[in-house]
Each structure stands twice: as structure tokens, then as C-alpha cells.
N, C-alpha and C positions, 0 to 999 in steps of 0.2 A: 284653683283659678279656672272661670270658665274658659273653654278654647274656643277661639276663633273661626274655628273650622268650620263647611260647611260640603254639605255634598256637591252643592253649586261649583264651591271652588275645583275640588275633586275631578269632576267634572271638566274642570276646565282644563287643569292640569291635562290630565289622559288626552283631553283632546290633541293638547301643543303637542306633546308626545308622540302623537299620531301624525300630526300635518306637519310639525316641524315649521310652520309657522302660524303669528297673530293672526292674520287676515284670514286665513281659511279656518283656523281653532274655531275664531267668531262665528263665521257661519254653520259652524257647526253645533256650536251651542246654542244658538240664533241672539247673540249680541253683535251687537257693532262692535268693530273692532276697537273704538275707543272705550267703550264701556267695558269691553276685555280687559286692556290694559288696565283701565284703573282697579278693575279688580282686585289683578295680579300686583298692582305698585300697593294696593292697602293691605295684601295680605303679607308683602314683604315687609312692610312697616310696621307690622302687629308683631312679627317675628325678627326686626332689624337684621335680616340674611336678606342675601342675591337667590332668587331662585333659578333665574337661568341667563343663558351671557345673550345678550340682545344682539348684539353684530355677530353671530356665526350664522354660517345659513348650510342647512337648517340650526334651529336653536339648541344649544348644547345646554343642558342643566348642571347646577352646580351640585357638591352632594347634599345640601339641605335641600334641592329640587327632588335631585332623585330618591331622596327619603322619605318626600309628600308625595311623589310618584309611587313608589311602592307601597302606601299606603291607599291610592285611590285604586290601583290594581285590586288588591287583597281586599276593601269594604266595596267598595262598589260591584263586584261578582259575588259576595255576600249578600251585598242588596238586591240585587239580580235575581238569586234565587231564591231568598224566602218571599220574594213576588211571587215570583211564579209556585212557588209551592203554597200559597194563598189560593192563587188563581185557580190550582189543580183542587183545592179544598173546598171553593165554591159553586167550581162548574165540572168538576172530574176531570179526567188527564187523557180519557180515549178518546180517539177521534180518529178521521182522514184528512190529508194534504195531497190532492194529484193536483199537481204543477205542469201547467202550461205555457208553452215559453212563442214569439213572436222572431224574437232577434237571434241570430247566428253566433251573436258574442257570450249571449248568457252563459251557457255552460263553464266560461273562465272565471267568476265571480261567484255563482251560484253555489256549485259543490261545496264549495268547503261553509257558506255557510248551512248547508242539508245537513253538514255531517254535524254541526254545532247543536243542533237543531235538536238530532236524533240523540243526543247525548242528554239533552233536558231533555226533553221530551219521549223518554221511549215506549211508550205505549200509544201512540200516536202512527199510523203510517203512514209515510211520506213516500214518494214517487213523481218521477217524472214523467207526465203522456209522452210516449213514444213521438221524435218527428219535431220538423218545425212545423209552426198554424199558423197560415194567413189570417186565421179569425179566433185568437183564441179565447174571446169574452162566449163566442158560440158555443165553445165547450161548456162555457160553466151554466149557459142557459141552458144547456140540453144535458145539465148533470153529467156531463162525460171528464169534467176537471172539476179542481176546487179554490185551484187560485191562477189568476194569468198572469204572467208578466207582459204590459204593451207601453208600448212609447209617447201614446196620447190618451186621455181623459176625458174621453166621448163622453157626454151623457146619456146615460141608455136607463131606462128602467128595469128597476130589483137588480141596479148592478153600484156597486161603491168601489172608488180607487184610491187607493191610498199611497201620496207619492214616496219615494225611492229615492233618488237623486239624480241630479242633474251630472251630465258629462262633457267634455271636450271633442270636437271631431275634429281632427287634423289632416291635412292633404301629405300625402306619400308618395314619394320622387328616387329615382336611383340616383345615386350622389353625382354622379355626371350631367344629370337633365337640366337643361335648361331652367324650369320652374324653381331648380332646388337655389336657386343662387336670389331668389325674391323669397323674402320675411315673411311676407303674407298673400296670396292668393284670390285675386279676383275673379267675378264671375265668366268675365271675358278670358281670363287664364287658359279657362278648361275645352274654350271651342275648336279645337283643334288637336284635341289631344282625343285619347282612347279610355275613356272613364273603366274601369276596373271595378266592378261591386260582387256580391252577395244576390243572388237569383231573385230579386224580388218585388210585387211590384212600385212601381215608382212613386206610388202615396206614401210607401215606409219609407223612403231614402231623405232625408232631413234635408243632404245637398241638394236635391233636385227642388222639393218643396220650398224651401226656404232661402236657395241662393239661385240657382240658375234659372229654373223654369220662370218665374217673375222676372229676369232679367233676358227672357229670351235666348237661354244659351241652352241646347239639347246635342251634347256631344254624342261622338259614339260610343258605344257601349260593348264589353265583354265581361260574362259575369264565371265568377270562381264559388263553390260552396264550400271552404277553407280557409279561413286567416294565413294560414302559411303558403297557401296556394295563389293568393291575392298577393303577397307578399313578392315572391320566388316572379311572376307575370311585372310585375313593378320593378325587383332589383336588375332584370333583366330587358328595360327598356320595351316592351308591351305596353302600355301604355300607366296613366297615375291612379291613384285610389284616395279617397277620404276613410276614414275609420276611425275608431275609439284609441284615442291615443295611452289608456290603458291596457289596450290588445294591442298594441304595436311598440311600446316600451322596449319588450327583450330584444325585440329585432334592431329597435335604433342603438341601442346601448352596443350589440354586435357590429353595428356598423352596415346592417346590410342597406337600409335607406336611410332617409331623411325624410323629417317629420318638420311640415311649414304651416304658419297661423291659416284659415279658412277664412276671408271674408274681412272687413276692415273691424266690427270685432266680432269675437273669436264664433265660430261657429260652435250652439251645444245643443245635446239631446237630451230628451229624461228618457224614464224608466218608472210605472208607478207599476201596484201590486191590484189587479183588478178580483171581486169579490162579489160574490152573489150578495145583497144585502141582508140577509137573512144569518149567514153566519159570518156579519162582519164585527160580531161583539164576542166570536168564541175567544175565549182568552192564548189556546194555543195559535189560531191564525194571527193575533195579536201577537204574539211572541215570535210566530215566522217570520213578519213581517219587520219588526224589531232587529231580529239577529241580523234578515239580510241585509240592512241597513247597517247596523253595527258591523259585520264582516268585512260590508264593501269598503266602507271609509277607511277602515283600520290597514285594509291591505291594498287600494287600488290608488292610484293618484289622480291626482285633478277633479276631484269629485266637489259637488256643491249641492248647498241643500235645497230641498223644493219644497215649495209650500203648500200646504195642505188643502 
């Protein structure tokens, strides 16, 4: 009998598995979440089993889930690599990756997928440019890096970006503060308080660009070069902070702040992969680029996809 199976499904599966729920699975796959569903409801019907219990949150599988779940795990990283061992047979497997980063946050996401990276890839060498760079598309123009990571998709010539994902920024309060006891955070919220950032200047901070500056709100400002240092200045009533609410999870789960919506809706950032255009076809940059996306999702929360 032929099976029904499809890598698509596969696919989809791993996803739920990862986000624990429909609505983000979808974007992850880039289906609508109705198109998901129906997916998922024909291939439970082709197989008359429950694949996973719809009302727990997140979604629990039942064990005919987890038994198509352990099979997308096992062929899909099968799939995986005799790609890339294609890839290494058409265009060779040496190369360099020096990595340029923009943002403060990177390094909590990044690493581990480097090390994924250097595992397929080991004859390839990867590095990170020392430092953070106000400009790091500069490096790759002046051959001093080989990929950047930045937050916007400037067009610039002999340079191609390839997006990453979209994130959450959320406003951070010591559980006493006033702001913590509102849901969401307006621009008027912040004129009076002592904004808490990341050293840098004010064309990178999303809050300023996208919520306050247009609404004429220029608080004051003290800057920390440490999440945990922004963090410690905030629990302790110094004034509030915005951040990636995947850099600030452990802390709220501890209880040291509280984590409130930005904006009436949600304030988010991207993240793309900037690339000389010239080696934006090598297949190992293609796979960098690949992993860090697959990394991110698999382990960071609130993440969404960007489109191309």
C-alpha cells in the first residue's frame, strides 16, 4: 500500500513539536494555520488515530504522534545531510564564515547554532569578528567578515540579505513598579521614566525608531553593555528596559522582573543574515544560514518568520 506520508507532513509535525502550538507551527511552515489544520485532520484520517490532544497547551501528542514525530526527527536529518553532502560534491566543502554581529543579544542564539554548523561542516572555518560593529555590512564590503548579522535590509549594492526571523520586544519593570501593573505599554508610558539600553546608537533601538521618537517621547536614558546588567539596574528600580523577550525569559521565570506587551500591538524586531552577493550561492553559507534559522526556532520562543 502506498503511504501517505509526505515530507511536507513531516515537516509539519517537527514544527508543532517545536512551538507547541498551530498558529506558530503555520508560520513556520509558511501555511496558514487553517491550511495546517487541515493538513494534520487528513492525515489523521488516512491513519483513523488522534495525533495530538488539541486543548493542552502546549500540544501533547498521543503515541501514534510521537511515533510520526520520531520518524520526522530520524528522515528529515537524513534529509538534511545527503543535501548537504550533494552540495559538498558540487561545489566542495572548504571554505570561510567570519561572522559579524550588530546586536548585543546575538551571542545567546548564535553559538550553539556555530557549533551545529562546525559539525557538518568541518572543513569550513567559522569565527566570530572580535567586538560589536556599528556597521557590520562594512566589514563585508572591505572583506574584513563574510556574513553580518543586522536588523534592517538596507539595500546596498554587491550586498544580499537573507531574512532570519522576526522577534518580540517587551518592556521590563521590577515587580513593584508602577508600569508592571499595565498589560501593555504606551509611548506616553516611558516619558518619565529612565530608559535602560545596550550602548548604542538610537537608529538601532526599534523602541525609539518605531514607538517613541514618532510619538515625540525622548526619555532619559542609561545605558548597560550586559543583559544581566540591564537586568540587575531594572530589578532594582533604576529605571525600565525593552529587550528580546527570549534574553529575558530566565529572568522572568526567576521572578527577578516582569515582562509587559510594547505598544497596542506587540512591538517586534528582525534579524536577517547580510552577504556579499557574490558568495550568496556558496552552498555552505546556505547552510549557515539554514542552521541559524533552524537553531533559533527550535530553541528560542516567540519567534516568527520573515519573508524573503
Amino acid at each position: 500500500m502506498m503511504s501517505v506520508l509526505e515530507l511536507r507532513h513531516l515537516k509539519s509535525l517537527l514544527a508543532l513539536a517545536e512551538t507547541g502550538s498551530v498558529s506558530q507551527a503555520a508560520q513556520r511552515v509558511f501555511l496558514t494555520q487553517s491550511a495546517l489544520s487541515h493538513q494534520l485532520k487528513q492525515l489523521e484520517a488516512a491513519y483513523g488515530l488522534t495525533l495530538f490532544e488539541r486543548k493542552t497547551q502546549p500540544l501533547r501528542f498521543t503515541p501514534a504522534g510521537e511515533r510520526l514525530l520520531r520518524l520526522a526527527r530520524d528522515l528529515l536529518a537524513q534529509v538534511a545531510t545527503a543535501e548537504r553532502d550533494l552540495a559538498r560534491i558540487r561545489q566542495g566543502e572548504a571554505g570561510e564564515v567570519r561572522v559579524a554581529v550588530e546586536c548585543h543579544t546575538c551571542f545567546d542564539w548564535l553559538m550553539p547554532a556555530m557549533d551545529q554548523f562546525r559539525r557538518n561542516w568541518p572543513a569550513v572555518e567559522l569565527d566570530i569578528v572580535s567586538g560589536f560593529h556599528a556597521d557590520p555590512v562594512g566589514l563585508l564590503l572591505s572583506d574584513r567578515a563574510d556574513l553580518a548579522i543586522v536588523s534592517e535590509a538596507e539595500p546596498q549594492a554587491g550586498v544580499v540579505h537573507l531574512p532570519l526571523f522576526s522577534y518580540e520586544m517587551v518592556g521590563i519593570a521590577a515587580r513593584e513598579h508602577p508600569l508592571a501593573a499595565k498589560t501593555a505599554w504606551r509611548a506616553e508610558d516611558f516619558a518619565a521614566e529612565t530608559l535602560i539600553h545596550y550602548p548604542v546608537a538610537d537608529e538601532m533601538l526599534d523602541l525609539l525608531r518605531k514607538l517613541l521618537l514618532p510619538a515625540g517621547v525622548n526619555p532619559a536614558r542609561r545605558t548597560a553593555e550586559l543583559t544581566i546588567a540591564i537586568i540587575q539596574l531594572v530589578a532594582s528600580r533604576r529605571g525600565v528596559a525593552v529587550l528580546p523577550y527570549w534574553a529575558v525569559q530566565p529572568y522572568l521565570e526567576r521572578g527577578y522582573v516582569v515582562a509587559r506587551q510594547v505598544g497596542e500591538e506587540k512591538l517586534r524586531s528582525e534579524l536577517y543574515a547580510a552577504l556579499r552577493e557574490d558568495d550568496a550561492d556558496r552552498a555552505y553559507m546556505q547552510d549557515f544560514v539554514q542552521t541559524v534559522r533552524d537553531s533559533s526556532f527550535a530553541t528560542l520562543p516567540g519567534l516568527s518568520r520573515l519573508e524573503a
